[in-house]
N, C-alpha and C positions, 0 to 999 in steps of 0.2 A: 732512341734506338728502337727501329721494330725488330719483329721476332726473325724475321729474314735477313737483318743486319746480326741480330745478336748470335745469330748460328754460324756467323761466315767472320764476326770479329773474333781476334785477338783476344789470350783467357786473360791478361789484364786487362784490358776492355769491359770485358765480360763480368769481370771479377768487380771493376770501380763501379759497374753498372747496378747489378746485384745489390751493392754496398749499398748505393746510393738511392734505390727504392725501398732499401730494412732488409734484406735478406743478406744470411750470414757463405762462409765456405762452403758449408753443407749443398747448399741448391746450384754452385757450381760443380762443387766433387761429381753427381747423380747426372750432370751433362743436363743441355737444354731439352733434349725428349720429357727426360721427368719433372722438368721446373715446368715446360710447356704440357703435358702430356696428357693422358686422356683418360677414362674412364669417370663415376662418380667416386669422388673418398678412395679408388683403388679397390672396388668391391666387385666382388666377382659375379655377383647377381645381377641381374638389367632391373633398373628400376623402370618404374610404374611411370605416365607421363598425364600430368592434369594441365590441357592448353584451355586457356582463358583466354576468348577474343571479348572484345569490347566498342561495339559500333561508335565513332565519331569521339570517341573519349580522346580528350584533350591532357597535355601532362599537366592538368590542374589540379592539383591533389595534395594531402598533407606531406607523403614523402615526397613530395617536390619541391615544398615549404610555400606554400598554398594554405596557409593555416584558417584560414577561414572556408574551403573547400572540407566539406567533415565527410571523411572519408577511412573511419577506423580500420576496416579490416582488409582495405587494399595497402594502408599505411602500417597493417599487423605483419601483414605477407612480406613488406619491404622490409620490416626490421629482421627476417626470416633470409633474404636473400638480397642480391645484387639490384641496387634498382640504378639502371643505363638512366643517365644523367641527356645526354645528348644521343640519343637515337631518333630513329629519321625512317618514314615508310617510304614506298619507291612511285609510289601513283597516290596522291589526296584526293581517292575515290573510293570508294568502299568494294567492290566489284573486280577492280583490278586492281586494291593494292594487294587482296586476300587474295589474287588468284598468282598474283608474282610471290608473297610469301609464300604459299603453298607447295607453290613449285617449284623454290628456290631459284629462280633466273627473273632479269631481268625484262622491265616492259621495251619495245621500240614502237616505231611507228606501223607497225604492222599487226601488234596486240596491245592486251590489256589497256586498252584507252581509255576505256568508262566505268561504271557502274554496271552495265551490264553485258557481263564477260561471262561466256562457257570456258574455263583453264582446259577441259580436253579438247574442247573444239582449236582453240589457239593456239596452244602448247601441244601438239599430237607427237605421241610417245614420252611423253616426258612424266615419271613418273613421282605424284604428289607426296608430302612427306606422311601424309594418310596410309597410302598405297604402299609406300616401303617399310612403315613398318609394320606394317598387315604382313609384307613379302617375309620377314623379318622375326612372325614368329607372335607379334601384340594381339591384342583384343583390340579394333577399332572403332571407337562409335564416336556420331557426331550430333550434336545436339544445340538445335536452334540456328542462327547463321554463322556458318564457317567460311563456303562457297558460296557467292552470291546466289547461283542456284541450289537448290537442294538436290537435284539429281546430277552435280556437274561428278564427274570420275566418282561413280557410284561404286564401282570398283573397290577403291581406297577403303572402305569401311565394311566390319564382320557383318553391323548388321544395316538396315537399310537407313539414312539421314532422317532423322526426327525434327520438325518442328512443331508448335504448336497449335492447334486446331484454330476455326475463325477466319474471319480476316485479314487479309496483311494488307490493304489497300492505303487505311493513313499511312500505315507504316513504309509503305515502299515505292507509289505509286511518284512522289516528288521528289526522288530521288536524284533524276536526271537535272542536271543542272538548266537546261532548255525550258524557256516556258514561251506560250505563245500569247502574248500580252491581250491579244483581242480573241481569245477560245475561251470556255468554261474553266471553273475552279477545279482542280481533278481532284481536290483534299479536303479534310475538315477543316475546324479547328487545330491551333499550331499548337495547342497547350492543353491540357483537362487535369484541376485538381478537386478530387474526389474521394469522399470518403468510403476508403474500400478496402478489403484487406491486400496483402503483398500478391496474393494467385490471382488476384484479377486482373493482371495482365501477366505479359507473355514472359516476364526475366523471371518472375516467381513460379511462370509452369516449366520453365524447362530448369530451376534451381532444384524443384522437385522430384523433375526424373532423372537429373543427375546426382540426388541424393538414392533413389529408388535404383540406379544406375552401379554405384557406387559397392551398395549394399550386395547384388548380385557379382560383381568383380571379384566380390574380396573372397570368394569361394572357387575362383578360377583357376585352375592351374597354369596359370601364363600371365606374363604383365600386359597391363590396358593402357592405350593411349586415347584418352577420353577425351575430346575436344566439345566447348564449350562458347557460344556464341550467342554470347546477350546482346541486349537492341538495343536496350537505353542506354545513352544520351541522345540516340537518333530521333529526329525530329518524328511524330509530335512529341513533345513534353508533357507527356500522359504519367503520375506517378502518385499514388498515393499521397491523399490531404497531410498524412501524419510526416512524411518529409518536406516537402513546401513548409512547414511549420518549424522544421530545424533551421530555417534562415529568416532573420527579420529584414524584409522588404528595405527597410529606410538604411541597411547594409550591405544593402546588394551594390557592385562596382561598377560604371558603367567605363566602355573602352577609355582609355587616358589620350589615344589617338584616333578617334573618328572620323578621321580624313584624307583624303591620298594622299600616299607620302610624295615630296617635292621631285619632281622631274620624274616620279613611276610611267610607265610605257602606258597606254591603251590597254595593249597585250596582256600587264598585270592583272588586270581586273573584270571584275563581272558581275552581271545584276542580280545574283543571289536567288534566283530563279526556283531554287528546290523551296527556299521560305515562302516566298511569293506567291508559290501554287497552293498555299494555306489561307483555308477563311478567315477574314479578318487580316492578312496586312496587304500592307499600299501596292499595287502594283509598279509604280514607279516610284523612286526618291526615297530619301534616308526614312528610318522610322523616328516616330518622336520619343524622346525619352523613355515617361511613362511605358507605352508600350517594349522599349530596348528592354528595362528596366524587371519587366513582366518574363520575359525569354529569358534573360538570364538569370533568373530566380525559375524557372522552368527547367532551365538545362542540369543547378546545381541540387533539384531536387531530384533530376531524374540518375546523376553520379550517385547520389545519397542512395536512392532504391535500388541502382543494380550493387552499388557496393554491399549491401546487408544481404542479397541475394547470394553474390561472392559468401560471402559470411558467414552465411548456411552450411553452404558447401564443402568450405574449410572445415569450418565446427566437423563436420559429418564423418570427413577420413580423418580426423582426429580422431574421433568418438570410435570409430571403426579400426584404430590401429595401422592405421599403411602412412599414415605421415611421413613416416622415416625411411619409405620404401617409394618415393612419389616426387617427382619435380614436380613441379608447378614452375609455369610459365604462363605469365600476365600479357596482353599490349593490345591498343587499343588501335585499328585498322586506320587511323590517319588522324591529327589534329580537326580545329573546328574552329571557326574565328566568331567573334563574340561583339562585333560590331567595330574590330581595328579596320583602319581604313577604311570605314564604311561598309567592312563584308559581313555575310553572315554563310554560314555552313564551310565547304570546304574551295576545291574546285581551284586552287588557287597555289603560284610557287611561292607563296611568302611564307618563313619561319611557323605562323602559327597556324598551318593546314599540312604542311610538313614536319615538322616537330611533333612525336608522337610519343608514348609511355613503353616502358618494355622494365619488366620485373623477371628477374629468375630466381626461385629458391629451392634449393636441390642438399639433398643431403650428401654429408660430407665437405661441403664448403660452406666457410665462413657466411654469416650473415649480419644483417645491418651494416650491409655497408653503399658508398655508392661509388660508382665511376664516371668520370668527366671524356670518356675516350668517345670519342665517334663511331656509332656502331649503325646499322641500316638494319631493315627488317632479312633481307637477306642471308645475313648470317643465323637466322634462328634453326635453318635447316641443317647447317652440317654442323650446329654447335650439341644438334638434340640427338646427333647420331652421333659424336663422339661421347658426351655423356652417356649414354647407354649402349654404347661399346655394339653399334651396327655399321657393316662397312659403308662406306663414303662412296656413293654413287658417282657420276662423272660429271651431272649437267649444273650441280648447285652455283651460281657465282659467288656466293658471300666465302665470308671468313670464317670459322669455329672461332666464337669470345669465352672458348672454357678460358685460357691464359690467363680471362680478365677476370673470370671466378674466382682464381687462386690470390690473384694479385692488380686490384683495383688500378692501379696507376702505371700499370706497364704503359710506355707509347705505343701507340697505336694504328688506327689508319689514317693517311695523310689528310682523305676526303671521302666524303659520301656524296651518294647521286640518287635523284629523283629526276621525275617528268610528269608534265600533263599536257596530253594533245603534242603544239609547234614549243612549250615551253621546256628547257633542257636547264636543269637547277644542277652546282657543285656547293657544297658546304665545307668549307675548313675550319680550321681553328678559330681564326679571327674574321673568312668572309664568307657571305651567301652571295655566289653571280648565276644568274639566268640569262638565257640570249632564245630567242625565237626565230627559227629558222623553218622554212616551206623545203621542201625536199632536197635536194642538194646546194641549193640558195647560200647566199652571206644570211646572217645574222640582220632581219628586217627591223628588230626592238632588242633593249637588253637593261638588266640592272644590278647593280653592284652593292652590298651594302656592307661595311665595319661593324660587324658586331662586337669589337673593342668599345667603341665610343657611342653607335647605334643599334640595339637589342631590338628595339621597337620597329627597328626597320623604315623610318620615317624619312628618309633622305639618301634618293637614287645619287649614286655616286660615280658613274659608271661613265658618263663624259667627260669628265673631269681631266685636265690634261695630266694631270700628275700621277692619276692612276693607268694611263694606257697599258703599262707594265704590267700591271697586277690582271688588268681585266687579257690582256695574251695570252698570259701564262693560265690563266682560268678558263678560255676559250678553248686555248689547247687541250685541256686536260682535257676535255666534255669530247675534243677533238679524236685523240685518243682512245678515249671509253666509245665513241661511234664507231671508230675503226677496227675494234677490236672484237667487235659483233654483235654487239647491242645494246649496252646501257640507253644509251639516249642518239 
């Protein structure tokens, strides 16, 4: 039963319903406003807002049960709040999926396509969840990457977007998934383990002035919505020697499926092109172990170093007393693939470049817990303004998942939607279909997978005579969200 079913059912309905997720008479007497309703705890103050981006971070983590992922104090923060079991960003790009969370709407074919997206240039008038609640009364600041640009709706924030001094060029220059196989190298090195402290790179200088940050807020007469956007895991795998050394080499995991899955489209797939522009690997063809092997003992030391950064930051507004005055919201701008099917980085509609992290821990709701419901980056915009009780502008398309704050296992939404570029992704309960279509065209490629029976996503199911049903009714849907003004 969703929530717009359970307001239009029947109060025995309603009432078996209730029963039937652990809630007693009480939560029907109070009507579904108060069982669904809004504010933090019921408190009449606006809380404080601490947003944690996290470049390319994959839901590989110990609250994810990733136990070999050492990941303390993103896993502290989970036992603290809701951690979204299946959420899903709306573009596997770094560039436009932060510029569609931002803005709460939807990419089509007309925005947010890549990596490098201006949200005011493409979205004009649409104002960011920065900017509303700047409008709204908060202290804004943003720190390190939020908008792929630092000057995109400069606007949105009290004071000007901070990042950190230096170069961004390893960092940002291979971003594009495009490489031109006979041009120069644009990058260094994919990888550097070195003995250095935590500030010598960039997750420790902006962990610093969002402690230096912090410090000045807590003297303000207004609540701050501090946005926070660390780099690592984004390639290169530059991170302190002393994390490389939390993982012993000979247990690092290499993909269990390396290969395209059976009957995948062309369209699936792609040459990995942002890796590639790094010195040192192949320009074409798989990489060989050893080296897979090296990367991803790279990737899980560069989770280890921005997590203890996280870690700081936490420790700080603890230390400093607003803990209980302060949501925190975690998630990570897209999955990253780790040599499944042969991929590496993102760029891609399979489950693990779409499958993404989203933690919320807010005071007055329960914590340590998790939810199985399907949630999209989308919803993080009107869920952060009814938590802190600002009104609900008009353009957001997600959902408010306060409900799911209260109560982990209410039903939810049928399906979530992503895209990249001609690719249009739906995820339900039990399927992932994609279909690739050129402007008002049939569907040129497409692929289906059970993730009852196939998690791994290793076998396109999508021609199959027995599924024509499934994949209509799936085609439909994506049909529908086109028509209806721009999902995909």
């Amino acid at each position: 039963m969703s929530y717009s079913e359970y307001k239009t059912a029947g109060r025995s309905n309603r009432r078996n319903f209730l029963k039937r997720v652990g809630l007693g008479a009480a939560a029907l007497a109070v009507g579904p406003r108060a069982f669904f309703g809004s504010g933090v705890g019921g408190r009449n103050k606006r809380p404080n807002v601490l947003f944690i981006a996290v470049d390319d971070l994959r839901p590989q983590l110990g609250c994810y049960g990733h136990k070999r992922m050492i990941s303390p104090n993103i896993d502290r923060l989970a036992s603290d709040g809701v951690t979204f079991l299946r959420s899903y960003c709306q573009v596997p790009v770094c560039g436009a999926s932060r510029a569609s969370l931002m803005t709460g709407i939807r990419p089509t074919r007309e925005r947010f396509l890549s990596y490098d997206v201006w949200a005011e240039k493409e979205a004009p008038g649409i104002l960011p969840i920065s900017g509303h609640f700047k409008k709204n009364g908060y202290h804004t600041i943003s720190n390190g990457k939020i908008f792929h640009h630092r000057g995109d709706w400069s606007g949105g924030w009290s004071e000007e977007a901070w990042r950190p001094g230096g170069p961004w060029r390893n960092y940002q220059l291979a971003e594009n998934k495009e490489l031109d196989a006979k041009g120069p190298r644009r990058a260094g090195p994919a990888y550097e383990c070195a003995q250095v402290g935590d500030e010598a790179y960039f997750d420790g200088m902006i962990a610093a002035k969002a402690i230096s940050d912090l410090r000045r807020l807590k003297n303000m007469d207004k609540p701050f919505f501090l946005a926070l956007g660390f780099l690592k895991p984004h390639l290169p795998f530059n991170a302190p020697k002393k994390y490389w050394d939390m993982y012993k080499r000979e247990e690092i995991d290499l993909a269990d499926n390396p290969f395209r899955p059976k009957g995948a489209p062309d369209a699936a797939l792609h040459n990995w092109g942002e890796l590639r522009a790094y010195h040192g690997i192949p320009r074409k063809g798989p990489l060989e172990d050893d080296a897979a092997r090296t990367l991803i003992h790279g990737y899980y030391a560069c989770v280890s170093y921005t997590d203890a950064q996280i870690g700081r930051v936490l420790a700080e507004l603890e230390r400093l007393g607003m803990r209980g005055d302060t949501i925190v919201v975690l998630w990570g701008d897209h999955g990253w693939n780790l040599g499944e099917h042969g991929l590496w980085c993102k760029h891609c509609n399979f489950e693990t470049s779409l499958h993404s992290p989203l933690i919320v821990a807010a005071p007055g709701y329960k914590g340590g817990t998790k939810s199985k419901a399907l949630t999209e980056y989308l919803d993080i915009y009107p869920s952060l303004c009814e938590m802190c009780g600002l009104p609900m502008p008009g353009h957001p398309e997600g959902k408010s998942f306060v409900p799911l704050l209260r109560h982990v296992e209410l039903p939810w939404k049928e399906a979530v939607f992503s895209r990249y570029f001609n690719g249009d992704s739906v995820k339900t309960d039990r399927y992932r279909y994609t279909e690739w279509r050129r402007g008002g065209g049939g569907a040129y490629a497409r692929m289906l997978y059970d993730h009852s029976v196939d998690r791994g996503e290793n076998v396109n199911i999508s021609e199959e005579p027995e599924n024509k049903k499934v994949v209509d009714e799936l085609s439909a849907m994506l049909g529908r969200i086109r028509r209806a003004g721009g999902a995909v």
